[in-house]
Backbone and ligand atoms as CSV (ligand in chain L), in Angstrom:
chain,resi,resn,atom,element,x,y,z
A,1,UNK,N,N,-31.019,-47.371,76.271
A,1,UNK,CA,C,-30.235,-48.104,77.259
A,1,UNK,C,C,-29.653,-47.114,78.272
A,2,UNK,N,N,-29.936,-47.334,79.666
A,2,UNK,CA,C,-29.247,-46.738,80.575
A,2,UNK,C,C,-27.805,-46.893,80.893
A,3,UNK,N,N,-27.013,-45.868,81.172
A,3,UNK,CA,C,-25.590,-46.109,81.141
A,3,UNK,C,C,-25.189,-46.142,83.008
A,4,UNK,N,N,-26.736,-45.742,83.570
A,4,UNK,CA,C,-26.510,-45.658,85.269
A,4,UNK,C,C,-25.814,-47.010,85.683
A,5,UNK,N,N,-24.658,-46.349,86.665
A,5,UNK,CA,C,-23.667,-47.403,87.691
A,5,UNK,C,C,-24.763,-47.152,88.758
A,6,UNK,N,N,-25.230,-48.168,89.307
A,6,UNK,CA,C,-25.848,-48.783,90.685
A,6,UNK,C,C,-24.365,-48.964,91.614
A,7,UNK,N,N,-24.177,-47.390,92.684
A,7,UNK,CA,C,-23.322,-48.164,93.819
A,7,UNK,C,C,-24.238,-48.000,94.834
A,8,UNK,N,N,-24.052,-49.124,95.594
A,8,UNK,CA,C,-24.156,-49.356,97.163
A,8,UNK,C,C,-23.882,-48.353,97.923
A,9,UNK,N,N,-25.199,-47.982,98.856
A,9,UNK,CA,C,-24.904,-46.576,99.861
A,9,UNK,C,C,-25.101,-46.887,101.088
A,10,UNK,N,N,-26.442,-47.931,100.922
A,10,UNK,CA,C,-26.170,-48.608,102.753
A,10,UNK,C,C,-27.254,-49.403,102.964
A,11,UNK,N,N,-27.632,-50.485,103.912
A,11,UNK,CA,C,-29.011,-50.868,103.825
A,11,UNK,C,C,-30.197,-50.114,104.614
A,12,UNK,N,N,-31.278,-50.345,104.304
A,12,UNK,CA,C,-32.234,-49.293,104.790
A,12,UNK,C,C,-32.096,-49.844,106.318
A,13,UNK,N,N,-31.773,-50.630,107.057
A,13,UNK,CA,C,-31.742,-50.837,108.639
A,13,UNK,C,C,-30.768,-50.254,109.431
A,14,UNK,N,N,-29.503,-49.860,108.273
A,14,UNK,CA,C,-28.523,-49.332,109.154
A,14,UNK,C,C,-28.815,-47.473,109.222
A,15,UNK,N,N,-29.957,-46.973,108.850
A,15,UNK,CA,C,-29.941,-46.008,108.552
A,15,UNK,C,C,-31.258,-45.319,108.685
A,16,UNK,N,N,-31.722,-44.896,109.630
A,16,UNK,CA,C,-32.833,-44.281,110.808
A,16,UNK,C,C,-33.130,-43.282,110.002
A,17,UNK,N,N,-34.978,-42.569,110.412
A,17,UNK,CA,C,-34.988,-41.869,109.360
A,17,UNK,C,C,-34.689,-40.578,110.683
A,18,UNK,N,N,-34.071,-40.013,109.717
A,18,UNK,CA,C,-33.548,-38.060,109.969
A,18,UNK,C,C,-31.712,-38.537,110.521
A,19,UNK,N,N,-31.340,-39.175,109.746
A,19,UNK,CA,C,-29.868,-39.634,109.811
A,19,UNK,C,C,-29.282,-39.590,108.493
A,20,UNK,N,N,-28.467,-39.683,108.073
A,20,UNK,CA,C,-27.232,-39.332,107.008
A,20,UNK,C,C,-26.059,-40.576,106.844
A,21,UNK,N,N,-25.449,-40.804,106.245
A,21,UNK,CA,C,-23.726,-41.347,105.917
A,21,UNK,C,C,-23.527,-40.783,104.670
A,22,UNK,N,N,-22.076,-40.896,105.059
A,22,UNK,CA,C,-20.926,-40.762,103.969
A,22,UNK,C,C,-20.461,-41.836,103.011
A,23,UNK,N,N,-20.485,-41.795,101.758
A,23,UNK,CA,C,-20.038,-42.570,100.965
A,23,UNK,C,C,-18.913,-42.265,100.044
A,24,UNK,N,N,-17.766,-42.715,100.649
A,24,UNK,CA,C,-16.723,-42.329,100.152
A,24,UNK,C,C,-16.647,-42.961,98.800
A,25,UNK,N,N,-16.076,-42.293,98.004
A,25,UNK,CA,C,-15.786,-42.551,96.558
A,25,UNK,C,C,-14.954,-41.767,95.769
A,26,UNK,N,N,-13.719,-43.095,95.177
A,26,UNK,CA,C,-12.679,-41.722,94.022
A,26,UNK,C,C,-13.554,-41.209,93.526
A,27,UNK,N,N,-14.747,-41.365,92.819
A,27,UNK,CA,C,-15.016,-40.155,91.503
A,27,UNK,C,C,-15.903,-39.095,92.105
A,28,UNK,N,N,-15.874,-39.233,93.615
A,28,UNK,CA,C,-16.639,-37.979,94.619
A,28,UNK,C,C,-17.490,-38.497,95.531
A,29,UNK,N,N,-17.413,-37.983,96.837
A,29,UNK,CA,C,-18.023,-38.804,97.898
A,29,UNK,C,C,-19.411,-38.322,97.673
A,30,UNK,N,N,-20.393,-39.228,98.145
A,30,UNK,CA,C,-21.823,-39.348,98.507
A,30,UNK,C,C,-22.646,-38.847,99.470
A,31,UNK,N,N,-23.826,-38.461,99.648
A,31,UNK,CA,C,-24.350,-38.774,100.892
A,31,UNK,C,C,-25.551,-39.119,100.741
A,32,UNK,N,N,-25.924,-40.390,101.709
A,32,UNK,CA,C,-26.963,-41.144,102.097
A,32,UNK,C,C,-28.151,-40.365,103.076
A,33,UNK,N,N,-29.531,-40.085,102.864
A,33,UNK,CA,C,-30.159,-39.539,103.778
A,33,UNK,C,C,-31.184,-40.627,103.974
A,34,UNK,N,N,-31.662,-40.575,105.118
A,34,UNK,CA,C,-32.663,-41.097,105.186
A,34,UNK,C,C,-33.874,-39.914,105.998
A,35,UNK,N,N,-34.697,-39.215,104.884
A,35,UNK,CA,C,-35.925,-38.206,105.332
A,35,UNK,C,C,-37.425,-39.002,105.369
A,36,UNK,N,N,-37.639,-39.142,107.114
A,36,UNK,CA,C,-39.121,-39.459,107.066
A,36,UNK,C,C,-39.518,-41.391,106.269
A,37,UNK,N,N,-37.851,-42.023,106.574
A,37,UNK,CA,C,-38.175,-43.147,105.733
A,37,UNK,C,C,-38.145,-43.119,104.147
A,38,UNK,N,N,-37.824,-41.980,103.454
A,38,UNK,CA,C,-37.901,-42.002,101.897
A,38,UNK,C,C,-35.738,-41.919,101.654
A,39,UNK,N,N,-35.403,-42.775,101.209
A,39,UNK,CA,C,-34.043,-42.513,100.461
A,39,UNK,C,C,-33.088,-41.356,99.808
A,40,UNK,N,N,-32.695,-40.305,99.679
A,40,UNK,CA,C,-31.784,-39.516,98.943
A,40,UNK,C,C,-30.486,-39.948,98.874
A,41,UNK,N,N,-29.920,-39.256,97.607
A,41,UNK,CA,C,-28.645,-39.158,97.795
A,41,UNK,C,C,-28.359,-37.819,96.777
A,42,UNK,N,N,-27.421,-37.296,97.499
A,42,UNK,CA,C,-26.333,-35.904,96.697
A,42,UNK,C,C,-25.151,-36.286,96.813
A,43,UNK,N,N,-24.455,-35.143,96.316
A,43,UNK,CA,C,-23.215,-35.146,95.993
A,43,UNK,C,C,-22.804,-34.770,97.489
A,44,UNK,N,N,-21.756,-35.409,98.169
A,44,UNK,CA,C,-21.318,-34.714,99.823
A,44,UNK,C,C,-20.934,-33.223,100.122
A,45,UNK,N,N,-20.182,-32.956,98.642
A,45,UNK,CA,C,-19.418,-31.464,99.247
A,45,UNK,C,C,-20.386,-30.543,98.735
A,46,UNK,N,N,-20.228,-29.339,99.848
A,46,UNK,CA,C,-20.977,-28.155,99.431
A,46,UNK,C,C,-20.565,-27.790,98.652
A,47,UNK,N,N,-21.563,-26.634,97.612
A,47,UNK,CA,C,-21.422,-25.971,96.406
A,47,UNK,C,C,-20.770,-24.921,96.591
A,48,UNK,N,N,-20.412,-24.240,98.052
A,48,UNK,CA,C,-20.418,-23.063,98.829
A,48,UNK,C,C,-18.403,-23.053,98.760
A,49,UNK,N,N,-18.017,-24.429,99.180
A,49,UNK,CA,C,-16.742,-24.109,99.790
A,49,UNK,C,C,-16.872,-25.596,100.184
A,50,UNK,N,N,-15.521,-25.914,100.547
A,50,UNK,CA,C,-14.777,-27.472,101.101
A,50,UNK,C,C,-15.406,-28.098,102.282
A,51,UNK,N,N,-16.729,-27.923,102.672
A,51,UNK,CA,C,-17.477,-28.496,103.608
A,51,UNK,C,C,-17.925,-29.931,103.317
A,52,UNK,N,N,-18.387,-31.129,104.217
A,52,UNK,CA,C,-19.060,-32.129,103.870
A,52,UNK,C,C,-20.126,-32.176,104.396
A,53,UNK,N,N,-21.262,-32.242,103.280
A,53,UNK,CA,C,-22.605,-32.097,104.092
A,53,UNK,C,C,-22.880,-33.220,104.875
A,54,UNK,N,N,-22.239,-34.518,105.139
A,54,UNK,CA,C,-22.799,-35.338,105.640
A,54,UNK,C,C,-22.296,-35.073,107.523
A,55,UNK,N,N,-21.311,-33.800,107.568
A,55,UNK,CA,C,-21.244,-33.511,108.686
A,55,UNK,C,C,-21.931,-32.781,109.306
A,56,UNK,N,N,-23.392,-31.939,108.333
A,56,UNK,CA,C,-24.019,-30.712,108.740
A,56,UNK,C,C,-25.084,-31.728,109.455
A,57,UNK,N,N,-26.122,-31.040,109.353
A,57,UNK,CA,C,-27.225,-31.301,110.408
A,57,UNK,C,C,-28.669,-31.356,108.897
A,58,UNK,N,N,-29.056,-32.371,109.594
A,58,UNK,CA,C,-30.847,-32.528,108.369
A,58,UNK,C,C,-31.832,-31.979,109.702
A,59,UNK,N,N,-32.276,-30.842,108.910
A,59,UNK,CA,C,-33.953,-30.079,109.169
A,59,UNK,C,C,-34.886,-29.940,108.561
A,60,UNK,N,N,-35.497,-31.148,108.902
A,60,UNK,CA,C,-36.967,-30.955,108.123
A,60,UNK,C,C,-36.530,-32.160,106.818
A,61,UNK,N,N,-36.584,-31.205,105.345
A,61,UNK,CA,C,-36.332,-31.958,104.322
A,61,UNK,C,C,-35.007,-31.114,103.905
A,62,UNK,N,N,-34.043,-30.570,105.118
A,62,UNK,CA,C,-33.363,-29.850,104.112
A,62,UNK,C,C,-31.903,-30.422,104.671
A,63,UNK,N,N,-30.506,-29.873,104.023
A,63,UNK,CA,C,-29.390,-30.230,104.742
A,63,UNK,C,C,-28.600,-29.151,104.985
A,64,UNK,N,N,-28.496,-28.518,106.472
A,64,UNK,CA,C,-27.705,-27.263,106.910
A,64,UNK,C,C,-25.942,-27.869,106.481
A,65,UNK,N,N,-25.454,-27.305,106.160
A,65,UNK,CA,C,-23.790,-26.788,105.318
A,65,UNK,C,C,-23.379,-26.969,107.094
A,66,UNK,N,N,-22.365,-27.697,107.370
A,66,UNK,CA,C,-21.394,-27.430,108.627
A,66,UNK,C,C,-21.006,-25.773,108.975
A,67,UNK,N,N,-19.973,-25.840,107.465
A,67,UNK,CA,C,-18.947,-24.431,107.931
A,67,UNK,C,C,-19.895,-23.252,107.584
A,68,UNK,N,N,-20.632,-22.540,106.822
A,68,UNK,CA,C,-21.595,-21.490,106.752
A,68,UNK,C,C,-22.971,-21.736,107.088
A,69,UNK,N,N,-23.626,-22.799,107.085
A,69,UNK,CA,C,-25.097,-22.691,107.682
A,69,UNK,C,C,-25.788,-22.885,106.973
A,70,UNK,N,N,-25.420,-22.663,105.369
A,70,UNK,CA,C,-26.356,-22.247,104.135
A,70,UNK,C,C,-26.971,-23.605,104.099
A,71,UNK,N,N,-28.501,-23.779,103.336
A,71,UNK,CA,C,-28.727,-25.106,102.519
A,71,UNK,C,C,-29.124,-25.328,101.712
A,72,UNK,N,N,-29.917,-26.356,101.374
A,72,UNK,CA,C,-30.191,-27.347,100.158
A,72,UNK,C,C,-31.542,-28.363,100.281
A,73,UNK,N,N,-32.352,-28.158,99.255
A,73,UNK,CA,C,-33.316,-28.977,99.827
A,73,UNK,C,C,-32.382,-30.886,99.525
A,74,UNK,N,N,-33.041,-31.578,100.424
A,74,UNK,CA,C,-32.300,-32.790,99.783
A,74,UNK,C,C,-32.805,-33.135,98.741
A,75,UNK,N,N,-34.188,-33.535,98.962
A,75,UNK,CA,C,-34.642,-33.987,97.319
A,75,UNK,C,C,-33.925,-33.543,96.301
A,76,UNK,N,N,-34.115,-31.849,95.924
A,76,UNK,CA,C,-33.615,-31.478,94.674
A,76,UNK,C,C,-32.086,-31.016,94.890
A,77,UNK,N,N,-32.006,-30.870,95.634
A,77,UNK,CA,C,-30.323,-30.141,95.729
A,77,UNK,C,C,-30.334,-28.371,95.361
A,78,UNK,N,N,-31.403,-28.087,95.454
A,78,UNK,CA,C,-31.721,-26.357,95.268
A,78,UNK,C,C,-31.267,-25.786,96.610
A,79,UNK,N,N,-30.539,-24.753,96.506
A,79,UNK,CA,C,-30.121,-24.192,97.546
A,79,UNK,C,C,-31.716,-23.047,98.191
A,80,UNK,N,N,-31.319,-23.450,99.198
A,80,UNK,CA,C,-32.344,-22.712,100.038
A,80,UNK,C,C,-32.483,-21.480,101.203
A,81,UNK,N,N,-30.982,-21.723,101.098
A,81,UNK,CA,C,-30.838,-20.438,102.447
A,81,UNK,C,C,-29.453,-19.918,102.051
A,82,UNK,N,N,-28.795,-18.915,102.182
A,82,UNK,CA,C,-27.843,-18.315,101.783
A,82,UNK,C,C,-26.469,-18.660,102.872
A,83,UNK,N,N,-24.861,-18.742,102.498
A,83,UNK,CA,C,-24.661,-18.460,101.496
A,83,UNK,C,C,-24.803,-19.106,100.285
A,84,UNK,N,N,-25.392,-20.372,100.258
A,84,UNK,CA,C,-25.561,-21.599,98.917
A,84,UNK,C,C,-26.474,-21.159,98.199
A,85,UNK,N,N,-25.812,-20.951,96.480
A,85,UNK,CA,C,-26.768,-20.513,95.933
A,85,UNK,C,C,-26.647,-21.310,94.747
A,86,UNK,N,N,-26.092,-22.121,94.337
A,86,UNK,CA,C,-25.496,-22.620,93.298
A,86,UNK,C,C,-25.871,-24.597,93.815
A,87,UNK,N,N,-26.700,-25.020,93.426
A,87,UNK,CA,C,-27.391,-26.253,93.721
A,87,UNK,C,C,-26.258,-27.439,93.462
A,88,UNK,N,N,-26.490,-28.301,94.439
A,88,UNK,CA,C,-25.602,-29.564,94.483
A,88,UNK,C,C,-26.447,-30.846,93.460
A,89,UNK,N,N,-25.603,-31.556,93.201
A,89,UNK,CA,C,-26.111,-32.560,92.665
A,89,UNK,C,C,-26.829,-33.818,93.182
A,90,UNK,N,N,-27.715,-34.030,92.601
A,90,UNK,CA,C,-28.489,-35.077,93.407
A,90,UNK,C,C,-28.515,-36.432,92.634
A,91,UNK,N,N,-29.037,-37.377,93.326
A,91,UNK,CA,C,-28.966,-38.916,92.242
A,91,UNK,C,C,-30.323,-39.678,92.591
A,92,UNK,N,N,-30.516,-40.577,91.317
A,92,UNK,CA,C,-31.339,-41.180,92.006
A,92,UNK,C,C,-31.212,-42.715,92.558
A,93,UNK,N,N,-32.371,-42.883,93.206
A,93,UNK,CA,C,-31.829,-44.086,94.451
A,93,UNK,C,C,-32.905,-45.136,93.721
A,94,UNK,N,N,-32.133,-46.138,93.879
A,94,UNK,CA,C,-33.339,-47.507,93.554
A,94,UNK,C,C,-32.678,-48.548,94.833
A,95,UNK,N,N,-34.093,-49.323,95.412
A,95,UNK,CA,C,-34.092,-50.088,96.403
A,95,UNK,C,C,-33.856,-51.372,95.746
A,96,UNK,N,N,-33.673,-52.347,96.707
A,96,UNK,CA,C,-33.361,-54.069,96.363
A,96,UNK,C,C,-32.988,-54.416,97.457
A,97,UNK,N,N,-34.693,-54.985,98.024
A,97,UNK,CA,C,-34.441,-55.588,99.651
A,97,UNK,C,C,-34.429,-54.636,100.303
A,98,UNK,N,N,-33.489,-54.871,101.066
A,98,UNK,CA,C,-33.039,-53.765,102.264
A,98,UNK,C,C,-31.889,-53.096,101.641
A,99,UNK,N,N,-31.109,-53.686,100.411
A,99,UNK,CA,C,-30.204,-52.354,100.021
A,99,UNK,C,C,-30.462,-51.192,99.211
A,100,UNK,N,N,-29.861,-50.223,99.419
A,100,UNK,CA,C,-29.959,-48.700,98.842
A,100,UNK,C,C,-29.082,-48.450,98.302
A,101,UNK,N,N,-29.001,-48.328,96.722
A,101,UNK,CA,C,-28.421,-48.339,95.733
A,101,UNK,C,C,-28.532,-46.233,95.426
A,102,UNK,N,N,-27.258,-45.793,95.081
A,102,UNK,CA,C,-27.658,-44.300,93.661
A,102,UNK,C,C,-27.333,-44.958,92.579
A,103,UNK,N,N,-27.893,-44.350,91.901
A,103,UNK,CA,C,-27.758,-44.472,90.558
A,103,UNK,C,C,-26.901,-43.398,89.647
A,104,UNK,N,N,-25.534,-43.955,89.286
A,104,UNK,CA,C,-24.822,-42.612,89.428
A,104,UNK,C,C,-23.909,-42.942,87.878
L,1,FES,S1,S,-19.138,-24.241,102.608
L,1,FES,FE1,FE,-21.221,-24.831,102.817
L,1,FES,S2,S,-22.232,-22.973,103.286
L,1,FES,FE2,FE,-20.161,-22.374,102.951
């Protein structure tokens, strides 16, 4: 038996592909990607320091850090460029309709 909470991150129309949101949440905010039309979600704050990645910039498949630059692939949350070296958490996403669920 799975113990995954399904929350709501956004529907796939409000959310273009090579675009992002924030999903605020007490037990830790979110972020929504949309790469190339395929779904992600990680954990928002960098591994690095008090940044929110959903303020950095998506290149390619990856997510540049605002305050240092460093990144992360989105898929896996592996850091990819320095100073991030220490991988963020990632979730997985299940669709229904047009909504976009993590599974968290
Ligand atoms: S806080 Fe993200 S790279 Fe430093």
């Amino acid at each position: 038996m799975s113990s995954d909470n399904r929350v709501f991150v956004c529907s796939v129309s409000e959310l273009a592909p090579g675009s992002m949101k924030l999903v605020e949440r007490e037990e830790g905010n979110l972020t929504v990607y949309n790469v190339d039309g395929a779904f992600f979600v990680t954990e928002d704050r960098c591994s690095h320091g008090l940044a929110s990645l959903s303020q950095g910039e998506i290149i390619g498949d990856e997510i540049e850090c605002p305050m240092h630059f460093g990144s992360f692939r989105i898929a896996t949350g592996e850091p990819v460029a320095a100073p991030c070296s220490v991988a963020i958490r990632t979730y997985k996403v299940a669709m229904d309709g047009d909504q976009v669920f993590a599974l968290v």
